[in-house]
C-alpha positions as CSV (number, residue, x, y, z in Angstrom):
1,X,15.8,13.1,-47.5
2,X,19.3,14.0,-46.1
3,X,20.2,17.6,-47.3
4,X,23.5,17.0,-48.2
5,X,23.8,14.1,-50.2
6,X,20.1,13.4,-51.0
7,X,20.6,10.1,-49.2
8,X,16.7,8.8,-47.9
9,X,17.1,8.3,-44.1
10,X,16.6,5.1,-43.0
11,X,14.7,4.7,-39.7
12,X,16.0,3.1,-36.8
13,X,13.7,-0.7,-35.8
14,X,11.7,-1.8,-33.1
15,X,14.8,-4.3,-32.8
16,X,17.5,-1.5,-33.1
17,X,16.3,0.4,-30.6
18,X,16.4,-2.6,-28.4
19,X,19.7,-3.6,-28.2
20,X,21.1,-0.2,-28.7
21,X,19.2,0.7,-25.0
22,X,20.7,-2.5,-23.8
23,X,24.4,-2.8,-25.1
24,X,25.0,1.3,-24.6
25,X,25.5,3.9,-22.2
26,X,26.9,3.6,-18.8
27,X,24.4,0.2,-17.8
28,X,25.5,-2.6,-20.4
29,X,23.3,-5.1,-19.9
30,X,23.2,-9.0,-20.9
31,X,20.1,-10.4,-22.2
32,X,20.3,-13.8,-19.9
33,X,20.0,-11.2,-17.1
34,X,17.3,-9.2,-18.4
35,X,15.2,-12.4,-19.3
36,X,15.8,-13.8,-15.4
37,X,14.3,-10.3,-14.2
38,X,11.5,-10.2,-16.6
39,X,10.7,-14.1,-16.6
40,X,10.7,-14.2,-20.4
41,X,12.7,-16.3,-22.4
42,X,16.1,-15.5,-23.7
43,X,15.2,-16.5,-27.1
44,X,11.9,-14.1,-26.9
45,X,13.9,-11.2,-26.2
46,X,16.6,-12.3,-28.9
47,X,14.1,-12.5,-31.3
48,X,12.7,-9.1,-30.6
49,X,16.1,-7.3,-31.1
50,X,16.8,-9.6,-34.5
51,X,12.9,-8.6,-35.5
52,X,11.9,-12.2,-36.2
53,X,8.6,-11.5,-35.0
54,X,7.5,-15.2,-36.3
55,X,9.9,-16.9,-33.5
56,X,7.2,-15.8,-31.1
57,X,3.9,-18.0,-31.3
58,X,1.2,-14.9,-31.0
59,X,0.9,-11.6,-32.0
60,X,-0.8,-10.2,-27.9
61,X,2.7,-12.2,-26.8
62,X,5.1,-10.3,-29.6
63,X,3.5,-7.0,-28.0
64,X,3.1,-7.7,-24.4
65,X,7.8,-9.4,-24.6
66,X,8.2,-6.0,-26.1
67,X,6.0,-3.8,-23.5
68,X,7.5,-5.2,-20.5
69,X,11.4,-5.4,-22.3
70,X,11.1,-2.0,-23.4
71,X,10.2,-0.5,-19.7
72,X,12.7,-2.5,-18.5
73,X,15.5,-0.5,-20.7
74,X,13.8,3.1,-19.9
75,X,12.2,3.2,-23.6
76,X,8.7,4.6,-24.4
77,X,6.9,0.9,-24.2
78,X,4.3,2.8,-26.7
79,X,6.6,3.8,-29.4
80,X,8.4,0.7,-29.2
81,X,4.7,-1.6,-29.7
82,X,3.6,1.1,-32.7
83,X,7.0,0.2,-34.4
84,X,6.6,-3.6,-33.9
85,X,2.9,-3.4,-35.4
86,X,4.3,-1.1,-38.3
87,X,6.9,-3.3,-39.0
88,X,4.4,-6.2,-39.0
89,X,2.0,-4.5,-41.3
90,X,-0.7,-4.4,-38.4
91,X,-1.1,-0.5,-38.5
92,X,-0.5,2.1,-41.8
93,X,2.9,3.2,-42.5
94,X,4.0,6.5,-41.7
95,X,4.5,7.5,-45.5
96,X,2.3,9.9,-47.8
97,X,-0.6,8.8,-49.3
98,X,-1.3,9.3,-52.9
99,X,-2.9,12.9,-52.3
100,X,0.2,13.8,-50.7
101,X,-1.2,13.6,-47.3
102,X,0.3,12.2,-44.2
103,X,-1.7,9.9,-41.8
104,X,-3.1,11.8,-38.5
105,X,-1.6,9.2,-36.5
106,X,1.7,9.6,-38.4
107,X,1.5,13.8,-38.0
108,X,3.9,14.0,-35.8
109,X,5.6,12.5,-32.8
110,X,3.9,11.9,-29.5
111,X,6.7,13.8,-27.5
112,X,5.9,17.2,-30.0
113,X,1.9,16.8,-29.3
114,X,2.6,16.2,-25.6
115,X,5.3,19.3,-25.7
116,X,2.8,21.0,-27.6
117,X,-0.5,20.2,-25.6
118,X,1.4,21.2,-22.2
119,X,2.3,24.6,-23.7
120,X,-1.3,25.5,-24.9
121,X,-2.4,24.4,-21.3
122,X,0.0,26.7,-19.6
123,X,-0.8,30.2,-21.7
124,X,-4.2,29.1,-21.0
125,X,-3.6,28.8,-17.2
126,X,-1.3,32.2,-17.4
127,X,-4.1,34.1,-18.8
128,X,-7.1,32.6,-16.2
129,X,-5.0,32.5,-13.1
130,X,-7.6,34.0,-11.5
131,X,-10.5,31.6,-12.3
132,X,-8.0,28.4,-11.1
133,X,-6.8,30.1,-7.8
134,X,-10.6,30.2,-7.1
135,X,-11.2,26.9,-8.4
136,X,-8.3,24.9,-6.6
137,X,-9.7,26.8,-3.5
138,X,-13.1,25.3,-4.0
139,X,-11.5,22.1,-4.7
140,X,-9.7,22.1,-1.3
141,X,-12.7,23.2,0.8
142,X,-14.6,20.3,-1.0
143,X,-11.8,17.5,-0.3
144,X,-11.4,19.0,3.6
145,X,-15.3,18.5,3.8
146,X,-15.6,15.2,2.5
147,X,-12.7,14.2,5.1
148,X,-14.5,15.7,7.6
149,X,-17.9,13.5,7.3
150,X,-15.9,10.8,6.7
151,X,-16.3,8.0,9.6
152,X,-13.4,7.7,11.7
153,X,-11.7,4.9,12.7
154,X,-13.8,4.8,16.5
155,X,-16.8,4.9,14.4
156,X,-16.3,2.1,12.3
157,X,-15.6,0.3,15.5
158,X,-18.6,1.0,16.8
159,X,-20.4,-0.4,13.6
160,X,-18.6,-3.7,14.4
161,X,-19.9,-4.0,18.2
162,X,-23.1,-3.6,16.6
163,X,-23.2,-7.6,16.0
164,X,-23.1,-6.7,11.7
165,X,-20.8,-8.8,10.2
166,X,-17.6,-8.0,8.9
167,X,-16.5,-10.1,6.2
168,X,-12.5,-10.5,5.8
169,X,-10.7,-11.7,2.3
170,X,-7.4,-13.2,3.3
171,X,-5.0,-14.0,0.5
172,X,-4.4,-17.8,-0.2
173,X,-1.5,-19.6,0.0
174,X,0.1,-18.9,-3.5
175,X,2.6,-21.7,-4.8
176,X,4.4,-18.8,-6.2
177,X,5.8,-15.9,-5.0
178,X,3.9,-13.1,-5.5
179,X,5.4,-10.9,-8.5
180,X,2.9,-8.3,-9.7
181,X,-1.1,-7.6,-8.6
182,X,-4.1,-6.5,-11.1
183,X,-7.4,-5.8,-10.8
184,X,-6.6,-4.5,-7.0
185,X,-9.9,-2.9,-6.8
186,X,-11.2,-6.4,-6.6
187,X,-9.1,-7.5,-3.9
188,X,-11.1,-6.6,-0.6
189,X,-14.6,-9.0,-2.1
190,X,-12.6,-11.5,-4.9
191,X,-13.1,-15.0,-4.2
192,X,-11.7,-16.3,-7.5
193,X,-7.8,-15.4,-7.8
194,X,-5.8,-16.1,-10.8
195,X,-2.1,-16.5,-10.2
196,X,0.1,-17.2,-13.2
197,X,2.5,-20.4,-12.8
198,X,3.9,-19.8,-16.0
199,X,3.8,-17.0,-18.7
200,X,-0.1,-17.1,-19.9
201,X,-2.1,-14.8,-21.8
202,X,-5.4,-13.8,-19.5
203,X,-8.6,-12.3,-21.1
204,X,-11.5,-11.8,-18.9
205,X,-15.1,-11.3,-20.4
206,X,-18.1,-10.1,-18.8
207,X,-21.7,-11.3,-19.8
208,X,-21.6,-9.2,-22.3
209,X,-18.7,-9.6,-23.9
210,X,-16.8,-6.5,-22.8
211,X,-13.1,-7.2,-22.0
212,X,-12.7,-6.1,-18.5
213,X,-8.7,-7.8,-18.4
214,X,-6.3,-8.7,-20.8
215,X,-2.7,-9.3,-20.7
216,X,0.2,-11.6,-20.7
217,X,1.1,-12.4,-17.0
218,X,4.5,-14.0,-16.1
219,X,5.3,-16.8,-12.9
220,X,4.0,-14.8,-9.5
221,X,1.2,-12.1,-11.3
222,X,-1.6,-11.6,-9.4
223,X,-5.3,-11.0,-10.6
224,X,-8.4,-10.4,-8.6
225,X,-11.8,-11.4,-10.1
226,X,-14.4,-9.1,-10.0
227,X,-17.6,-10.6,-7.8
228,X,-20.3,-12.4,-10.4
229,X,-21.1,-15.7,-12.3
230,X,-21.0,-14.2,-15.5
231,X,-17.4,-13.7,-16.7
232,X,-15.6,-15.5,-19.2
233,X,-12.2,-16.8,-19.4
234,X,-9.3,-17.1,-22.0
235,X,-6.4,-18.8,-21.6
236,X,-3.4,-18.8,-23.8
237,X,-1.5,-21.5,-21.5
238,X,-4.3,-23.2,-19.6
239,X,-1.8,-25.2,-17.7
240,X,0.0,-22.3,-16.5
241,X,-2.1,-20.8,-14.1
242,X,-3.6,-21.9,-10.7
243,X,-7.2,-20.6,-9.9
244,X,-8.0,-20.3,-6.2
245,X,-11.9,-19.7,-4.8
246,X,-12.6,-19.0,-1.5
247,X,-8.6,-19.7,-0.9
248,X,-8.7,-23.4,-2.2
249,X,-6.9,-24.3,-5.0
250,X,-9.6,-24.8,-7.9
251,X,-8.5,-28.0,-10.3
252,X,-6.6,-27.4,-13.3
253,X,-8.8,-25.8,-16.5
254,X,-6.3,-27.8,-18.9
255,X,-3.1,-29.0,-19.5
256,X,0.2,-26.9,-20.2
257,X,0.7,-24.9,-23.4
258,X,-2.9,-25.7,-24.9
259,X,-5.1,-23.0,-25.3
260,X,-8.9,-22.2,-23.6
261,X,-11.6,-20.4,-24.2
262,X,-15.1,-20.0,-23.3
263,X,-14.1,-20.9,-19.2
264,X,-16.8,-20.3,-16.8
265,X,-15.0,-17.8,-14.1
266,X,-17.9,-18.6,-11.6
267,X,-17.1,-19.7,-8.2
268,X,-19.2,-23.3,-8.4
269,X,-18.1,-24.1,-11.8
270,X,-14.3,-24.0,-10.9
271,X,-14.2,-25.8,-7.7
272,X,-16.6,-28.9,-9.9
273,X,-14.3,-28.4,-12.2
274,X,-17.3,-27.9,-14.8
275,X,-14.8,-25.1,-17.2
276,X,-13.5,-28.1,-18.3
């Protein structure tokens, strides 16, 4: 409540704090210009500022718009997605309970716990300065011997005239223009690539059903399949993205805008064309 004239305070939206980052400040911005950078629609990002979430077909593409537009402005990408799903009734409103209680999510904002959290750490480093002078300097003598047994680049060499064989992953020939990479600790041994053509939501499965990736990529993103024959794919726009194995260009897993699920990732299956 506002002290002075008891007024409640109304909280700023998702939506509001959108186009206020955009249409303030020194770096006005247009949304036709933002929506070329981000490769989202103008509409999309027009409907996130208005907060007509139900413009947007899915929920993972409300949240993933409003990720990416958010970073874009220089907002907290979290705050802005916890405000979305609040305003959508997806998460529990920050007001009291009937006990007069206040959610623990709700407690308080996450800049206080992180102001908070860094303060604690500090008296707590100010009082056993001691204890992490001697541990950074174990640390360092650690990290200098592990450099030192590492094999240089002479001895790798020498492992190569050896007659082992070095296998080399070279990157196909994308249609598109590279944009953004994921899953780069795949890179070196992937032989199945997914490159987004058009704006596609991506889950990957493993055998057990773990969800290893999952996000909405845009025209030029990049990801690198772990090795195996077990993964599962998902495919919000199964038209939209180009599969390559071994550097050829796998066949299409469906047509444009229709949804798939259930799509073998492994190598033989694509190139058959067995997801289908």
């Amino acid at each position: 409540m506002n002290e002075n004239n008891n007024e409640p305070i109304v909280e700023i939206t998702a939506g509001e704090m959108l186009r206020n980052a955009r249409t303030t400040g020194r770096r006005k911005r247009e949304i036709p210009t933002i929506a070329k950078q981000l490769c989202i629609r103008e509409e999309f990002l027009q409907a996130l500022e208005d907060g007509n979430y139900t413009f947007i077909p899915e929920v993972v593409y409300i949240l993933g718009f409003a990720r990416n537009y958010a970073m874009e402005l220089g907002l907290d990408p979290d705050e802005i997605v916890t405000k979305i799903k609040r305003e959508m009734g997806l998460v529990q409103d920050c007001s009291n309970d009937a006990d007069g209680d206040v959610p623990a999510a709700c407690a308080a904002p996450d800049s206080v716990k992180k102001v908070g959290a860094i303060k604690r750490v500090y008296l707590f480093a100010r009082r056993n300065w001691k204890w992490f002078l001697g541990g950074l300097v174990a640390i360092m003598i650690i990290i200098i011997a592990v450099l030192a047994l590492m094999p240089r680049d002479s001895d790798m060499a020498a492992v190569a005239d050896t007659g082992t064989p070095v296998v080399a992953v070279s990157e196909p020939a994308y249609k598109t223009a590279v944009r953004e990479r994921f899953g780069t600790e795949n890179r070196a041994s992937a032989n199945v690539i997914i490159q987004a053509a058009q704006e596609s939501w991506v889950k990957i499965e493993d055998g057990r059903g773990n969800t290893v990736f999952s996000r909405v990529l845009v025209p030029g993103d990049v990801y690198y399949m772990p090795q195996g024959d077990k993964y599962k794919g998902t495919f919000g726009n199964a038209g939209g993205v180009d599969i390559w194995v071994d550097g050829k260009l796998a066949p299409k897993i469906g047509e444009n805008h229709t949804r798939k699920t259930g799509v073998s990732m492994a190598a033989d299956s694509l190139i058959a064309g067995a997801a289908d």
